[in-house]
C-alpha positions, -999 to 999 in steps of 0.1 A, spaced: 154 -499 20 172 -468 8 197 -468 33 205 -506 27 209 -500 -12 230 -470 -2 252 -489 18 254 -522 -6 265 -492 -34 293 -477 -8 308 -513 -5 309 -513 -44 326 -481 -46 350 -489 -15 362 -520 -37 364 -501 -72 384 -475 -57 410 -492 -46 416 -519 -71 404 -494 -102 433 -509 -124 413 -542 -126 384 -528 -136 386 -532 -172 380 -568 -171 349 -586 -164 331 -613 -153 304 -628 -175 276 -656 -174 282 -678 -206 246 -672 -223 240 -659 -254 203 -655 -269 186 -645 -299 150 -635 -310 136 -667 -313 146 -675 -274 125 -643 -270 98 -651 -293 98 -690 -278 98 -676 -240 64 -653 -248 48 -684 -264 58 -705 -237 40 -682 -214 11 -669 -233 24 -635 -222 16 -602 -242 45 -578 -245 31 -546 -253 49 -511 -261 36 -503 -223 46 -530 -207 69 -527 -174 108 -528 -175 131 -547 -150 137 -516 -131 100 -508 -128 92 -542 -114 124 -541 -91 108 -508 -77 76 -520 -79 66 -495 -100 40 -515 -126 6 -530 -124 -7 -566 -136 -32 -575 -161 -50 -610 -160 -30 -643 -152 -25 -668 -169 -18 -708 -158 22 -722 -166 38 -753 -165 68 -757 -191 107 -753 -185 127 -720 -199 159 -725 -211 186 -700 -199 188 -684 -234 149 -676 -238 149 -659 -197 179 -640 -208 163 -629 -237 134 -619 -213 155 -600 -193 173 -573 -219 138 -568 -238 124 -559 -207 155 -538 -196 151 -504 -203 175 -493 -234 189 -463 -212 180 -480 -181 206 -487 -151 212 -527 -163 221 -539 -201 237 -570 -215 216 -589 -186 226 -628 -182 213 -655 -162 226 -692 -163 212 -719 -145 233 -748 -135 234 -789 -123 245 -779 -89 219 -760 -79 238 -724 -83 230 -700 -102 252 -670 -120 241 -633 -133 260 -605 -150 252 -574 -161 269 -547 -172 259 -507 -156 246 -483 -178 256 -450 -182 220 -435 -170 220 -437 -134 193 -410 -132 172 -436 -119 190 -444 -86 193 -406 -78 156 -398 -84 146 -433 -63 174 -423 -37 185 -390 -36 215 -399 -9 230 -413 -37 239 -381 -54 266 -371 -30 285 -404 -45 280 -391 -78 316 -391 -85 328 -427 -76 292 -442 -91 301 -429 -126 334 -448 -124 313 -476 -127 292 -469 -156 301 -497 -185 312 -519 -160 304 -561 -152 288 -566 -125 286 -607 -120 273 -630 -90 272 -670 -81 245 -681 -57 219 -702 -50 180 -696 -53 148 -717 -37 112 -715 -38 101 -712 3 66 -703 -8 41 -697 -34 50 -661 -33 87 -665 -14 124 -670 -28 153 -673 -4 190 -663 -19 223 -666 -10 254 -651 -30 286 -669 -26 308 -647 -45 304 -617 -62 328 -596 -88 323 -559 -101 351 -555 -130 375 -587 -118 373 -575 -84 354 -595 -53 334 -579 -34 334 -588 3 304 -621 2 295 -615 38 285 -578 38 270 -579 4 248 -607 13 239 -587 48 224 -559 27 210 -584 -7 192 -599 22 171 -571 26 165 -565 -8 154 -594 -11 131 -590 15 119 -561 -7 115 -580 -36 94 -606 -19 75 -580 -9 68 -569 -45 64 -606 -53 36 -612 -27 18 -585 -38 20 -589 -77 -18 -598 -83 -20 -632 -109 17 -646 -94 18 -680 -77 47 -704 -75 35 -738 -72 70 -754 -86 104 -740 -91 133 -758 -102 163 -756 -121 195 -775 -143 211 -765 -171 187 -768 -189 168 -742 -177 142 -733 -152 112 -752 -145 80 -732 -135 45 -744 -126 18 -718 -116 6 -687 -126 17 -655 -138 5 -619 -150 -11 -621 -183 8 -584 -188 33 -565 -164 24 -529 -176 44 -496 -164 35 -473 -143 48 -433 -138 72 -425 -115 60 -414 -83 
């Protein structure tokens, strides 16, 4: 997985480099949420959200353990899983201003902006560090996708980007879905072994996503290995 990550970051930096006057601009899923959409999503879920509990980049890594499960079947609205998202984003973390919006046709887009810590990548993947320089042109920057998503399985998503933007640049669709691809694969991975999760229905509009199944009562964090 390292060398795929490394190589989805290289076609990043090859595009940033050589359109860095567009940069400033951005890209940026129309959500906005509040504390109530947070509040709303944990009641929705009967979730606990504890001072210990896993952050996105934990569970991306896979770096977390489950307690309980507990049974779902309600729609979330694209505020209240955005409002997920940046509480469970680390506040120095490599993601912030996280957005997700779901949509009639069956696409759906995510933003982010990059964070000025990128201390995890180099501890996770060491090869990083000798792009040190370029990366930290990208720190404050939108990063923004369109794409589709579909349950293939209880514990199995299948996505597809179909166009991608870092700044107000576009980044080449083909190669970045050659390496998201096996990422993904990653994430499934995570997914199929994340004790208390099971995706019995999944489907989405705008207004929102609808999940039937079960989930992790808690999502704690674990230490970095």
């Amino acid at each position: 997985m390292k060398k795929f990550l490394l190589g989805l970051l290289v076609i990043v930096l090859v595009v940033a480099v050589g359109g860095f006057a567009v940069l400033g601009g951005s890209k940026k899923a129309d959500v906005e949420w509040t504390e109530a959409d947070f509040e709303s999503y944990l009641a929705k879920g009967n979730i606990t959200f504890s001072k210990d509990r896993a952050s996105v980049e934990d569970i991306v890594t896979g770096n977390y353990r489950t307690v309980g499960s507990v049974r779902v079947d309600t729609t979330v609205s694209n505020a209240e899983i955005t409002a997920i998202l940046n509480k469970a984003a680390k506040d120095t973390g490599l993601l912030r201003d996280i957005r997700v919006k779901f949509r009639d046709d069956g696409r759906v887009e995510a933003s982010a902006v990059i964070g000025s810590d990128l201390s995890m990548v180099y501890s996770r993947y060491p090869e990083a560090k000798k792009y040190e320089s370029y990366l930290n042109t990208l720190k404050g920057k939108s990063v923004y996708m369109v794409g589709t998503l579909e349950r293939v399985g209880n514990k199995k998503f299948e996505a597809y980007t179909e166009k991608a933007y870092v700044g107000l640049l576009p980044l080449p669709v083909d190669q970045t879905n050659d390496y998201l691809e096996r990422v993904g694969t990653e994430i499934n991975n995570i997914i199929g072994g994340m004790s208390g999760f099971s995706a019995e229905a999944f489907s989405f509009d705008s207004n929102g996503l609808y999940f039937k199944g079960t989930v992790p009562k808690e999502i704690k964090g674990t230490p970095w290995q």
